[in-house]
CHARMM-style PDB file with segment names, atoms N, HN, CA, C and O in Angstrom:
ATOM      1  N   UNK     1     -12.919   8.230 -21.132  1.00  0.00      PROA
ATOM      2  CA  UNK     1     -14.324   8.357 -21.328  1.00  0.00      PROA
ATOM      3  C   UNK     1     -14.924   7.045 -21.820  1.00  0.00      PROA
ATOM      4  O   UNK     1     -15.965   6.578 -21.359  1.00  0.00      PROA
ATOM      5  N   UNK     2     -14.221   6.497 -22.760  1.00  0.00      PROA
ATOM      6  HN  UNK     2     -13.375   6.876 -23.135  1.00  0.00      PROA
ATOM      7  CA  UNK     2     -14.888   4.935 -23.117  1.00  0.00      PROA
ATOM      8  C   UNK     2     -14.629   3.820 -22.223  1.00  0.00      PROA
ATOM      9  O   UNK     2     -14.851   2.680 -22.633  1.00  0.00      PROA
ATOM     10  N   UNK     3     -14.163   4.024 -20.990  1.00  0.00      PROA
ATOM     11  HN  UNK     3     -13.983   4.950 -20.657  1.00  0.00      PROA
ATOM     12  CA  UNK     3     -14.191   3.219 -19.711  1.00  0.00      PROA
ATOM     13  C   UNK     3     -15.678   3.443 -19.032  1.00  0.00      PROA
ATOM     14  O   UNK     3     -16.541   2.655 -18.645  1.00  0.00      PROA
ATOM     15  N   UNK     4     -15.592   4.703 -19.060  1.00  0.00      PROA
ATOM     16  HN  UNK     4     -14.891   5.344 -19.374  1.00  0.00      PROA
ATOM     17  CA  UNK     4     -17.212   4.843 -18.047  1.00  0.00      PROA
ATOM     18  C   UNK     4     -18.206   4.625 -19.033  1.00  0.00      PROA
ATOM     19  O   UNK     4     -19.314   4.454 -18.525  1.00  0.00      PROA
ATOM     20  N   UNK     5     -18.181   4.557 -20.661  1.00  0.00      PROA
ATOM     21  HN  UNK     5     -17.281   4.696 -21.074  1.00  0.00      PROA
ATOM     22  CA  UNK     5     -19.401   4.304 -20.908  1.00  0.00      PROA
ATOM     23  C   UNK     5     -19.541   2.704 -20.775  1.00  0.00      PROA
ATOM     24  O   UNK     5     -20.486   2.236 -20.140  1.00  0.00      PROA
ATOM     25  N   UNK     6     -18.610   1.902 -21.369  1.00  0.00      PROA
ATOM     26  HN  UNK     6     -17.842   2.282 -21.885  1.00  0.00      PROA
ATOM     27  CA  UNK     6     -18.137   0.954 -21.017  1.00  0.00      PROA
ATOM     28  C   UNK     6     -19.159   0.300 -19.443  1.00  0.00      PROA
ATOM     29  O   UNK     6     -20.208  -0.327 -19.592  1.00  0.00      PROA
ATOM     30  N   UNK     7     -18.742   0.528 -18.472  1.00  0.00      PROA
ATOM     31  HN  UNK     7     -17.890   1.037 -18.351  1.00  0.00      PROA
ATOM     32  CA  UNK     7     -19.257   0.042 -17.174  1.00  0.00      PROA
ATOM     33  C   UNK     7     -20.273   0.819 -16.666  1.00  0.00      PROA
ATOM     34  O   UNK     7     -20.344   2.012 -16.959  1.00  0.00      PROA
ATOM     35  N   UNK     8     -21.134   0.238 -15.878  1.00  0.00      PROA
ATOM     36  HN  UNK     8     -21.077  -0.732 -15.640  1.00  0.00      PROA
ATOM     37  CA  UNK     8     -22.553   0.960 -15.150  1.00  0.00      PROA
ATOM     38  C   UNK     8     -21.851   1.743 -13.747  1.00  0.00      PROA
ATOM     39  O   UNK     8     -20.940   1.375 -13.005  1.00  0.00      PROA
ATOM     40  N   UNK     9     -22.447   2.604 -13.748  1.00  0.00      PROA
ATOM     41  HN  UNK     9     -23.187   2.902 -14.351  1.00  0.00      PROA
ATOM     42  CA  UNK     9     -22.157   3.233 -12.266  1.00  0.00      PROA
ATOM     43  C   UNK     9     -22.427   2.278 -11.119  1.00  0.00      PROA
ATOM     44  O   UNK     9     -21.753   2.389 -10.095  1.00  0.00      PROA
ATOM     45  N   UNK    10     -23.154   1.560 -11.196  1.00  0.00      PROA
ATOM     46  HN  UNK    10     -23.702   1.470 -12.028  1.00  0.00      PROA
ATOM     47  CA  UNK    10     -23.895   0.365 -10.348  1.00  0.00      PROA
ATOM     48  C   UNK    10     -22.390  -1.006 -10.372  1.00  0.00      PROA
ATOM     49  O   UNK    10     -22.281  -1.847  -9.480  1.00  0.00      PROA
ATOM     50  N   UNK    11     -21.838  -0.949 -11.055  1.00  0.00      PROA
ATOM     51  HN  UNK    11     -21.926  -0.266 -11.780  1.00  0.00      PROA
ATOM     52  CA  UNK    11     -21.144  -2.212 -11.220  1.00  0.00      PROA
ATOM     53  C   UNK    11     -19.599  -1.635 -10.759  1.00  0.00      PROA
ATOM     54  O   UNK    11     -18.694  -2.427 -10.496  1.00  0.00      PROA
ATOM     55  N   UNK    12     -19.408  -0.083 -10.692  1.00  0.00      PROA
ATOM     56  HN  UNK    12     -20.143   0.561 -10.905  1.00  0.00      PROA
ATOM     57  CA  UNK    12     -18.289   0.308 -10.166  1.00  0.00      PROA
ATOM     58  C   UNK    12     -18.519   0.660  -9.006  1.00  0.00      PROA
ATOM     59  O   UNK    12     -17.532   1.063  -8.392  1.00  0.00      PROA
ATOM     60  N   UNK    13     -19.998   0.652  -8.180  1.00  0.00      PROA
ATOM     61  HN  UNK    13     -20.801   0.325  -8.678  1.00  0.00      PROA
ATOM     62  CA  UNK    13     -20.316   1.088  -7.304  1.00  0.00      PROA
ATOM     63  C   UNK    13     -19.463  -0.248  -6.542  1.00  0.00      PROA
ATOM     64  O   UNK    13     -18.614  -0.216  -5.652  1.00  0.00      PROA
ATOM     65  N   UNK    14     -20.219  -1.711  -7.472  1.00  0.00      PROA
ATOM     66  HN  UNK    14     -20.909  -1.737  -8.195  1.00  0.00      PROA
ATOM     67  CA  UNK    14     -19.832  -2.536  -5.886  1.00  0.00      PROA
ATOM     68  C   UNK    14     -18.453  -3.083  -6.785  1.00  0.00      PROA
ATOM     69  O   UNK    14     -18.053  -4.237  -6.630  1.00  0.00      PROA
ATOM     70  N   UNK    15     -18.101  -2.590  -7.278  1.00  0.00      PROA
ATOM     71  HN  UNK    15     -18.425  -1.653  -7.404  1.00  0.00      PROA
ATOM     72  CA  UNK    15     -16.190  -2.516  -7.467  1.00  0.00      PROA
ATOM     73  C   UNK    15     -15.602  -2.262  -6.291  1.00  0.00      PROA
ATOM     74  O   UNK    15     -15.129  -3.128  -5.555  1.00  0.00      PROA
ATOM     75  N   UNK    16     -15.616  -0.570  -5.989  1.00  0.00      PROA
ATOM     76  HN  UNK    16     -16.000   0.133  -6.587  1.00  0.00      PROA
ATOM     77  CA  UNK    16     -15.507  -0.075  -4.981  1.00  0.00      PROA
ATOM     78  C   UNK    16     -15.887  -0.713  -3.864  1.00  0.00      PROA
ATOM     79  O   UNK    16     -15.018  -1.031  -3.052  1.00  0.00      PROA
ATOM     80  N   UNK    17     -17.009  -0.961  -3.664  1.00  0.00      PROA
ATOM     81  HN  UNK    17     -17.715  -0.702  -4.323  1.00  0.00      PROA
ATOM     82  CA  UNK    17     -17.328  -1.188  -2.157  1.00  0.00      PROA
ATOM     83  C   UNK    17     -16.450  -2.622  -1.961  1.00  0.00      PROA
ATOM     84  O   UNK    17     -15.972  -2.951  -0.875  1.00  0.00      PROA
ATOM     85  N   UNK    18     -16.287  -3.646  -3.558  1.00  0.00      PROA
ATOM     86  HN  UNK    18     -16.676  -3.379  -4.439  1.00  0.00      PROA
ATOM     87  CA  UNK    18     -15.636  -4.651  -2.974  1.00  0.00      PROA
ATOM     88  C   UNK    18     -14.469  -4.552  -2.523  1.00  0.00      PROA
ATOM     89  O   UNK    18     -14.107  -5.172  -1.523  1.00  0.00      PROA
ATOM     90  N   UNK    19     -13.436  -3.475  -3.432  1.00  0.00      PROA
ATOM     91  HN  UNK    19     -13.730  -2.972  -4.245  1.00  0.00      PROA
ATOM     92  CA  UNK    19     -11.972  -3.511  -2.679  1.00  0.00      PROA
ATOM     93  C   UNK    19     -11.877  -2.964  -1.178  1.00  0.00      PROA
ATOM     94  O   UNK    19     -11.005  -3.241  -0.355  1.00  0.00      PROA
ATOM     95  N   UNK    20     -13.343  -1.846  -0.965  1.00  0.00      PROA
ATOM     96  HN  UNK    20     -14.051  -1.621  -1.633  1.00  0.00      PROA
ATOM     97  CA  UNK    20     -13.231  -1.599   0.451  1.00  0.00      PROA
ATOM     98  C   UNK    20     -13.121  -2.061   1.487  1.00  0.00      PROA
ATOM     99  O   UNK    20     -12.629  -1.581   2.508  1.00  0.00      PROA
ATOM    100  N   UNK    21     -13.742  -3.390   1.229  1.00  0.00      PROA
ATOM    101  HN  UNK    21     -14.142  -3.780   0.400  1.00  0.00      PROA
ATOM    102  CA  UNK    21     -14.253  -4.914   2.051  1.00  0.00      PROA
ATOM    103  C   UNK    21     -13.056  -5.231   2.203  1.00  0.00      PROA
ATOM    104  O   UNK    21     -12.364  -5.193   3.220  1.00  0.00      PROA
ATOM    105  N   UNK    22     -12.753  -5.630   0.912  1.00  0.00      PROA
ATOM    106  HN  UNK    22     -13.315  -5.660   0.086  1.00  0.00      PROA
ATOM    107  CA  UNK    22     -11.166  -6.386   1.441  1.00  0.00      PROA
ATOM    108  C   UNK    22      -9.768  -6.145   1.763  1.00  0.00      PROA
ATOM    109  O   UNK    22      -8.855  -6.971   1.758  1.00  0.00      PROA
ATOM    110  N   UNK    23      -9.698  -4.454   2.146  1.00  0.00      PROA
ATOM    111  HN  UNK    23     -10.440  -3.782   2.151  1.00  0.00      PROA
ATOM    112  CA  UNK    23      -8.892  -3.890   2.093  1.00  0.00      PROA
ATOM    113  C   UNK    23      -9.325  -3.691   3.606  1.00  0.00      PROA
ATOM    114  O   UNK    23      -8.338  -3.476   4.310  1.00  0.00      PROA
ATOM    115  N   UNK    24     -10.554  -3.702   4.321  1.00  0.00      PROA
ATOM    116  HN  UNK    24     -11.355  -3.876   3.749  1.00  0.00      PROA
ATOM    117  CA  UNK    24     -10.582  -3.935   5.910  1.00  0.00      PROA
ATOM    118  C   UNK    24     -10.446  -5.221   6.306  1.00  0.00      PROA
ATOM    119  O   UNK    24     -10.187  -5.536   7.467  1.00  0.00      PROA
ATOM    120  N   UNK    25     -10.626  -6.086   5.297  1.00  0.00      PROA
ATOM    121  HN  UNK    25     -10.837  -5.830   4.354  1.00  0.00      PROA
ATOM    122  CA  UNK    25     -10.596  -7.682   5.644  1.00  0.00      PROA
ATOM    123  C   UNK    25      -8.792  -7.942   5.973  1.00  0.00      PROA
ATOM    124  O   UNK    25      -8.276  -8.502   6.940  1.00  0.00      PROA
ATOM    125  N   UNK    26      -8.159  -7.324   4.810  1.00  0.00      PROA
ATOM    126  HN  UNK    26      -8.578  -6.869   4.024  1.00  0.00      PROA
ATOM    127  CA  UNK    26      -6.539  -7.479   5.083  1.00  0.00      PROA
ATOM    128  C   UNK    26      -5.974  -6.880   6.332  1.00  0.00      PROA
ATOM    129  O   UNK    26      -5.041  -7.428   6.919  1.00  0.00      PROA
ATOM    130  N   UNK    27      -6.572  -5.656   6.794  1.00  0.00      PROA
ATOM    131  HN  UNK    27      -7.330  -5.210   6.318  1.00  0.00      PROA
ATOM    132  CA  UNK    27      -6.268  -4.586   7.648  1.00  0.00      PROA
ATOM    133  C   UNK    27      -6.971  -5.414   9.204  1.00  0.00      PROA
ATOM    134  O   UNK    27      -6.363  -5.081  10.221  1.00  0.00      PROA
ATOM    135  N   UNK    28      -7.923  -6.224   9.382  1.00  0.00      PROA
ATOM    136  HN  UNK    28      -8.417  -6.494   8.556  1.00  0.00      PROA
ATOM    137  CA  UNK    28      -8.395  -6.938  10.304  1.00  0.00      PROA
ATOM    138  C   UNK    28      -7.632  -8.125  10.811  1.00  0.00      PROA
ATOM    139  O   UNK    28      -7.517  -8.435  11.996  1.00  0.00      PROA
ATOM    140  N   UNK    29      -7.056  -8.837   9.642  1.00  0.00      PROA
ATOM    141  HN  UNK    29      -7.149  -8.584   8.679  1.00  0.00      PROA
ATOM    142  CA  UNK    29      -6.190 -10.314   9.461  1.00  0.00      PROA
ATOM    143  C   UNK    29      -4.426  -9.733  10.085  1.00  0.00      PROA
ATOM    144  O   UNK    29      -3.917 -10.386  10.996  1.00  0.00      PROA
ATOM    145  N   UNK    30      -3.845  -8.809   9.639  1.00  0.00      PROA
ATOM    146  HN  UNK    30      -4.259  -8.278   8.900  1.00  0.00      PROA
ATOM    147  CA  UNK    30      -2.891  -7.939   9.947  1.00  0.00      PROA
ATOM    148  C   UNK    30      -3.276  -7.783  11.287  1.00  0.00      PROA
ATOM    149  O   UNK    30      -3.509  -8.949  11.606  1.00  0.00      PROA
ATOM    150  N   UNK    31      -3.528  -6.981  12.432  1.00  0.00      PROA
ATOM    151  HN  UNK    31      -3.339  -6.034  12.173  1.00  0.00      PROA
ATOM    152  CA  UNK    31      -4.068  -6.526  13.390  1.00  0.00      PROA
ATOM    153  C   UNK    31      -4.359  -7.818  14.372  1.00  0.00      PROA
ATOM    154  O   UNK    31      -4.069  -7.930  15.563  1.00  0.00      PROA
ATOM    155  N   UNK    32      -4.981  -8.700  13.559  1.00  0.00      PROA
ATOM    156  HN  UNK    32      -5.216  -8.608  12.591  1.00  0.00      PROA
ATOM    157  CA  UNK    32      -4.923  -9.949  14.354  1.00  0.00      PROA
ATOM    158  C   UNK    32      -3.917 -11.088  14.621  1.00  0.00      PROA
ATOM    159  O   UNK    32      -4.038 -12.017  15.419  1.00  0.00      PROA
ATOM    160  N   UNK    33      -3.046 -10.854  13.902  1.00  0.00      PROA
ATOM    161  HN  UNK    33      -2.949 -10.099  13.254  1.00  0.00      PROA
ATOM    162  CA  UNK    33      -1.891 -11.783  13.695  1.00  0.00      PROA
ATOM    163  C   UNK    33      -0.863 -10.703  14.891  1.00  0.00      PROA
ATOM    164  O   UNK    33      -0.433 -11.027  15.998  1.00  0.00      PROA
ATOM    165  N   UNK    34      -0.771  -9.910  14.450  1.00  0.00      PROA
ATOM    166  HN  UNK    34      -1.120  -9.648  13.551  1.00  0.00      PROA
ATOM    167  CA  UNK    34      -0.220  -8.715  15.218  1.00  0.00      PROA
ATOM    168  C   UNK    34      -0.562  -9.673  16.744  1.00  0.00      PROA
ATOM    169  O   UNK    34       0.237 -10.412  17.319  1.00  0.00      PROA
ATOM    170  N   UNK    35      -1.902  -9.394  17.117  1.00  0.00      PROA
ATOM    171  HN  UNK    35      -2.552  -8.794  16.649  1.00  0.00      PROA
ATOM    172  CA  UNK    35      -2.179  -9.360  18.774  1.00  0.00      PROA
ATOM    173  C   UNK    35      -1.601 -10.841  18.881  1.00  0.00      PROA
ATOM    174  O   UNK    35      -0.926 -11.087  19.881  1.00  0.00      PROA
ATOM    175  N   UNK    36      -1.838 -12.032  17.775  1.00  0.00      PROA
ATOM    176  HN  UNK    36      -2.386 -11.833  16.962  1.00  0.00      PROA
ATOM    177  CA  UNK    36      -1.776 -13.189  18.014  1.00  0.00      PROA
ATOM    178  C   UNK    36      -0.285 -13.533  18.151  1.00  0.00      PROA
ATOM    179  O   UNK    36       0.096 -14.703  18.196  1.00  0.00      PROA
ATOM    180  N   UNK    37       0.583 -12.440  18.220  1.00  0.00      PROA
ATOM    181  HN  UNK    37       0.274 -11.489  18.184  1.00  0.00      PROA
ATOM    182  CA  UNK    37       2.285 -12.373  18.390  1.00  0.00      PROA
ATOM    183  C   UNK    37       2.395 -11.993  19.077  1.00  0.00      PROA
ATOM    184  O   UNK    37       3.401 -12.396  19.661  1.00  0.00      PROA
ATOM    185  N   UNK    38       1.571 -10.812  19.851  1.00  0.00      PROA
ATOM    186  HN  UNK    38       0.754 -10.485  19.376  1.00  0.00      PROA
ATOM    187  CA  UNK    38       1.824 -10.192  21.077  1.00  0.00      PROA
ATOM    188  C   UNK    38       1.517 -11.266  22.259  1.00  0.00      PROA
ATOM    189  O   UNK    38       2.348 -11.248  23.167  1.00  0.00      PROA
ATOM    190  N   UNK    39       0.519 -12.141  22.380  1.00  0.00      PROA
ATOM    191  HN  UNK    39      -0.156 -12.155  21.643  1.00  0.00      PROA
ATOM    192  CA  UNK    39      -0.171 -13.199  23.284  1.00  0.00      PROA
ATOM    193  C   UNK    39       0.692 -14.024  23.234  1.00  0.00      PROA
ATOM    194  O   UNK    39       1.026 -14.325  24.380  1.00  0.00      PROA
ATOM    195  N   UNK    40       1.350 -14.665  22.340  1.00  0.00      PROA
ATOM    196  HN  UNK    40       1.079 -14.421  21.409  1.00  0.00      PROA
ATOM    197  CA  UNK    40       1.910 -15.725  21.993  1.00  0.00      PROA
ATOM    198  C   UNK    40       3.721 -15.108  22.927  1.00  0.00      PROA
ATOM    199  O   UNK    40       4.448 -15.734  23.698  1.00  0.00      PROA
ATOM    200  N   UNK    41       3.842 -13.703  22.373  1.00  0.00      PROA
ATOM    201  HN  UNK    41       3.251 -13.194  21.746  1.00  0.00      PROA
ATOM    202  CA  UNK    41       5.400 -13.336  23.477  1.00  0.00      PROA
ATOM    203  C   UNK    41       4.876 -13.417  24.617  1.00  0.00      PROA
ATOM    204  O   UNK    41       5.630 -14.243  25.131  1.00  0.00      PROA
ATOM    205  N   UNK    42       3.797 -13.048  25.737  1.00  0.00      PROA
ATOM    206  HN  UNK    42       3.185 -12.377  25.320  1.00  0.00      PROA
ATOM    207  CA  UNK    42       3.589 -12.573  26.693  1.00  0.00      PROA
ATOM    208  C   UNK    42       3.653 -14.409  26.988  1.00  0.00      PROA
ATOM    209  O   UNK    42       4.589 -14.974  27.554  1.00  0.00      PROA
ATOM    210  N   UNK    43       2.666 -14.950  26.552  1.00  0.00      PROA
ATOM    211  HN  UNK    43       1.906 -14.492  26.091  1.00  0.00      PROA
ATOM    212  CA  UNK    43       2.767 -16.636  26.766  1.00  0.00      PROA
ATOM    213  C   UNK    43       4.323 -17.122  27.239  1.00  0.00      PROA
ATOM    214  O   UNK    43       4.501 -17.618  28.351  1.00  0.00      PROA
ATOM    215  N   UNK    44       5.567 -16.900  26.151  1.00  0.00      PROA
ATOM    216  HN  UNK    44       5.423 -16.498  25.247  1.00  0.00      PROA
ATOM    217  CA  UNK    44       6.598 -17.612  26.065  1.00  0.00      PROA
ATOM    218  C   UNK    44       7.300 -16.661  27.213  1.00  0.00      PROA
ATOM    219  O   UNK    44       7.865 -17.365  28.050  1.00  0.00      PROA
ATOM    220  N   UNK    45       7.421 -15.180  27.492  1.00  0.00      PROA
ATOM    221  HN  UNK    45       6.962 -14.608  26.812  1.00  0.00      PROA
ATOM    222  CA  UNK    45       8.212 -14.676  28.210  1.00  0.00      PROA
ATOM    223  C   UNK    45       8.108 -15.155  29.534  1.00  0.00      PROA
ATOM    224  O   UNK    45       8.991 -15.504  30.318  1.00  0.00      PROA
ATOM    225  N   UNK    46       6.211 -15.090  29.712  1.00  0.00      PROA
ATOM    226  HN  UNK    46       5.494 -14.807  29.075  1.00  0.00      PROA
ATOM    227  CA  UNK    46       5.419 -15.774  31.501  1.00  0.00      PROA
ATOM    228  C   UNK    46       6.125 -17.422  31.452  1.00  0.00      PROA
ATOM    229  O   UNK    46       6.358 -17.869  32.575  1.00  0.00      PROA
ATOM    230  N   UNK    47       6.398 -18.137  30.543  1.00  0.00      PROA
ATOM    231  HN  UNK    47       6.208 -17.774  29.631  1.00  0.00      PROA
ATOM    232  CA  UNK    47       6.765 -19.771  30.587  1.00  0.00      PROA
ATOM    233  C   UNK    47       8.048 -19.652  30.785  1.00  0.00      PROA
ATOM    234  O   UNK    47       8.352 -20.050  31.909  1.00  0.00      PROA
ATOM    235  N   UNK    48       9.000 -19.244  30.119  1.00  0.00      PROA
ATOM    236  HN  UNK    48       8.753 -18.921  29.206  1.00  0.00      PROA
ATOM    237  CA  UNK    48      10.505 -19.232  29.912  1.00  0.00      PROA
ATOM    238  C   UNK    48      11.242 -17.623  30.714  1.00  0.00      PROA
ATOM    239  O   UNK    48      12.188 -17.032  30.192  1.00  0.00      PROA
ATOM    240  N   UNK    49      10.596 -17.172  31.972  1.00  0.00      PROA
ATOM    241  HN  UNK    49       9.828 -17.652  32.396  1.00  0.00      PROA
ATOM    242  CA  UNK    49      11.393 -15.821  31.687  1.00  0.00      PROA
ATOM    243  C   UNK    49      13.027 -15.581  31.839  1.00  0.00      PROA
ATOM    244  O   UNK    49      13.766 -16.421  32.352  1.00  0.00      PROA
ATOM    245  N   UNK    50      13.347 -14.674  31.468  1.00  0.00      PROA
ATOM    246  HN  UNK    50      12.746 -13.991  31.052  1.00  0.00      PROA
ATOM    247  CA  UNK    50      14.709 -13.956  31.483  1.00  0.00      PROA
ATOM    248  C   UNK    50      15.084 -14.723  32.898  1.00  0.00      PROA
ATOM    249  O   UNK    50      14.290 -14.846  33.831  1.00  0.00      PROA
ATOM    250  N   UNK    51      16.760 -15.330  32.878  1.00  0.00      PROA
ATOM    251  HN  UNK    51      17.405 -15.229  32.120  1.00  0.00      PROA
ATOM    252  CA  UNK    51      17.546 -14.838  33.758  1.00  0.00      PROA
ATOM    253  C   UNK    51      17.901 -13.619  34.621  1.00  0.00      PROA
ATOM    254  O   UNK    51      18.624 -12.807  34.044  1.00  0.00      PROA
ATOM    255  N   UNK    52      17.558 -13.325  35.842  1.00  0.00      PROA
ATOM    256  HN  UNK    52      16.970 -13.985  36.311  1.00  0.00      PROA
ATOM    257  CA  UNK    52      17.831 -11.970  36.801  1.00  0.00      PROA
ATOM    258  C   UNK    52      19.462 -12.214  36.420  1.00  0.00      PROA
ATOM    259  O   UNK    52      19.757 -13.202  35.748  1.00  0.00      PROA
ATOM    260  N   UNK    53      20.524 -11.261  36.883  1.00  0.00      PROA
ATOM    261  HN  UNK    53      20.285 -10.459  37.430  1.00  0.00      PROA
ATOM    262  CA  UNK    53      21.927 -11.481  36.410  1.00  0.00      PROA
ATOM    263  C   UNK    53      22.175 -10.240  38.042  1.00  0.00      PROA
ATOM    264  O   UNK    53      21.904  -9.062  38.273  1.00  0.00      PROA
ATOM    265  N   UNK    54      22.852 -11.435  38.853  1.00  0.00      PROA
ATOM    266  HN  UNK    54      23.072 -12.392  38.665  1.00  0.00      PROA
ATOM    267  CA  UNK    54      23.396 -10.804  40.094  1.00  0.00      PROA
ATOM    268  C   UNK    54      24.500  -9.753  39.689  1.00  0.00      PROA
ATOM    269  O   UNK    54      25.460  -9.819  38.921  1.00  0.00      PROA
ATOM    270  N   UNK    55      24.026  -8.817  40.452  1.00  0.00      PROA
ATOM    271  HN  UNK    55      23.246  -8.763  41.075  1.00  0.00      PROA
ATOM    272  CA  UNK    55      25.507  -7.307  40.481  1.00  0.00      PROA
ATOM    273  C   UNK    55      25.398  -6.635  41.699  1.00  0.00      PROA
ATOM    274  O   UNK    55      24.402  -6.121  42.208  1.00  0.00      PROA
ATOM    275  N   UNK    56      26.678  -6.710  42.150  1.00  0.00      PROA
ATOM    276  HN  UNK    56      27.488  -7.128  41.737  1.00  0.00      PROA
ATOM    277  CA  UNK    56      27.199  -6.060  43.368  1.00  0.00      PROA
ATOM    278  C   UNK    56      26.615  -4.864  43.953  1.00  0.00      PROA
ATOM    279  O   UNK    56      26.313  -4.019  43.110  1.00  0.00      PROA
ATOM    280  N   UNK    57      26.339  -4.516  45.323  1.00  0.00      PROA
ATOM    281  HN  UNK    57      26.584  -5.203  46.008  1.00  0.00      PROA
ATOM    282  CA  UNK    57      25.599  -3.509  45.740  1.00  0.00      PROA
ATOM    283  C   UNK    57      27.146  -2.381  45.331  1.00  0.00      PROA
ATOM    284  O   UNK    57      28.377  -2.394  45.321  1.00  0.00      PROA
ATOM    285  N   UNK    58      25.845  -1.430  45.019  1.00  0.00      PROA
ATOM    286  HN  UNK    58      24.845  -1.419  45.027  1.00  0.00      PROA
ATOM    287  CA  UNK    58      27.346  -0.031  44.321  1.00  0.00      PROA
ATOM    288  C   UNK    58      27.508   0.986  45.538  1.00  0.00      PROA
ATOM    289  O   UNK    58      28.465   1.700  45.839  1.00  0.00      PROA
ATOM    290  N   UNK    59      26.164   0.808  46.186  1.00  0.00      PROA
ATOM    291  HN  UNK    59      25.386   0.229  45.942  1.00  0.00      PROA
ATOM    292  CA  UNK    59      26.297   2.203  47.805  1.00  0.00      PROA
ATOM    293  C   UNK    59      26.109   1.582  48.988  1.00  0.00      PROA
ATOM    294  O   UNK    59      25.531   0.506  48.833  1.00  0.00      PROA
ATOM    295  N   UNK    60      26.349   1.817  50.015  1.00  0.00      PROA
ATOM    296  HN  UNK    60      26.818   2.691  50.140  1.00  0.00      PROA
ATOM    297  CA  UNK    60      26.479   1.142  51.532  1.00  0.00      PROA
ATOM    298  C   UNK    60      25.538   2.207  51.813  1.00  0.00      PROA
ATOM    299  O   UNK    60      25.566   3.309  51.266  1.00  0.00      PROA
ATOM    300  N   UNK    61      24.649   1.809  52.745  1.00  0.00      PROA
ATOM    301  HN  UNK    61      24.626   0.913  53.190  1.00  0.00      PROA
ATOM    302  CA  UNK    61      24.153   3.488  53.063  1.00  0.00      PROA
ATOM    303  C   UNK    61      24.309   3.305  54.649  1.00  0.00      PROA
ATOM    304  O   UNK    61      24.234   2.254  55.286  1.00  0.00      PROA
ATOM    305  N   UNK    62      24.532   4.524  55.090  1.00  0.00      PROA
ATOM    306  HN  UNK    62      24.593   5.378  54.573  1.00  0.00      PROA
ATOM    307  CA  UNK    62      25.035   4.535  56.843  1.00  0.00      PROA
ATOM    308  C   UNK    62      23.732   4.076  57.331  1.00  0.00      PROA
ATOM    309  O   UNK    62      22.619   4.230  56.828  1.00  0.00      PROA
ATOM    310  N   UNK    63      24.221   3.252  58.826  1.00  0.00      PROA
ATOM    311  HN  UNK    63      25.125   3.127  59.235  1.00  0.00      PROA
ATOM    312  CA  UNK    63      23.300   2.519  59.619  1.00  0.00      PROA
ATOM    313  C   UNK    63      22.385   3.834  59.908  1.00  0.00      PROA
ATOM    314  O   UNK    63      21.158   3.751  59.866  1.00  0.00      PROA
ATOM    315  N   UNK    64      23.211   5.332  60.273  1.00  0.00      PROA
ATOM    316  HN  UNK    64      24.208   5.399  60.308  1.00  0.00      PROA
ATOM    317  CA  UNK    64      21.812   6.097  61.025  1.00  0.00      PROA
ATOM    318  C   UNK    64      20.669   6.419  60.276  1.00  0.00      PROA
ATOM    319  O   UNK    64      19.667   6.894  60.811  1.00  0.00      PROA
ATOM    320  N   UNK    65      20.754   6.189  59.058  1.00  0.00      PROA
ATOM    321  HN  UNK    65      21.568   5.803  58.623  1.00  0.00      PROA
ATOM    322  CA  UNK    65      19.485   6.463  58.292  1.00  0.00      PROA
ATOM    323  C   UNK    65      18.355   5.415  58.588  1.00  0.00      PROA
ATOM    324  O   UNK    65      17.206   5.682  58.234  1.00  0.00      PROA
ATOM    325  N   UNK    66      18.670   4.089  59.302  1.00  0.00      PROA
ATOM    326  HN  UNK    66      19.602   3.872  59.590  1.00  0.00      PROA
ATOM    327  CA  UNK    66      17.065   3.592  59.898  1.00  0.00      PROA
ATOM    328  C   UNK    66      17.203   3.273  60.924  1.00  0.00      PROA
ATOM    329  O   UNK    66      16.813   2.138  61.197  1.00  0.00      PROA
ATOM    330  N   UNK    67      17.928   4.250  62.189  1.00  0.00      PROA
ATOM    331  HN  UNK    67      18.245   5.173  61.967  1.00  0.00      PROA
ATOM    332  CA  UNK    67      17.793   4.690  63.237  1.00  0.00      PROA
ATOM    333  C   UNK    67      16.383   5.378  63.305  1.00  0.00      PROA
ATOM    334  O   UNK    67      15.953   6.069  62.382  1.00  0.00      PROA
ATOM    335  N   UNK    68      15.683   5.133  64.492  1.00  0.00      PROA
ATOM    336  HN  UNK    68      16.032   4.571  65.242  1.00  0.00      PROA
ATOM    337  CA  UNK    68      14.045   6.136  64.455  1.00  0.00      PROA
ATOM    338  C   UNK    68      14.280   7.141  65.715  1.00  0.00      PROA
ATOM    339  O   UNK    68      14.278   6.706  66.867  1.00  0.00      PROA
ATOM    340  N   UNK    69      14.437   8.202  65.481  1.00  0.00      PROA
ATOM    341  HN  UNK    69      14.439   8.555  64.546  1.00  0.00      PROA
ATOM    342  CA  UNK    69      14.467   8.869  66.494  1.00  0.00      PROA
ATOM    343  C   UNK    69      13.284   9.685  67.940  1.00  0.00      PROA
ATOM    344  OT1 UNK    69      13.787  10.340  68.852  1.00  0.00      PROA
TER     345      UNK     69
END
């Protein structure tokens, strides 16, 4: 109780609203770093991609299947 008489409703108002701010400001910076890792893989995978790795055909399939009848 001697906290709230202590402070104005007005001064916890923009308490509040300030951690709200910066608690979307962190949540915006996060989110953006995020995409700025996702761009940055799609960048390096399109520049550098994977090796294909040759492997043996596993089925023969019979010639009459692209026979046209």
């Amino acid at each position: 109780m001697a906290a709230d008489a202590s402070t104005s409703a007005i001064a916890q108002a923009k308490s509040l609203e300030s951690v709200e701010q910066t608690m979307i400001r962190i949540f915006l910076i996060v989110v953006a770093a995020g995409l700025v890792i996702l761009g940055a893989t799609v960048v390096f995978l399109g520049s550098y991609p994977p090796n294909p790795t040759p492997r043996p055909v596993e089925k023969v399939l019979p010639n009459d299947k692209f026979q046209s009848h």
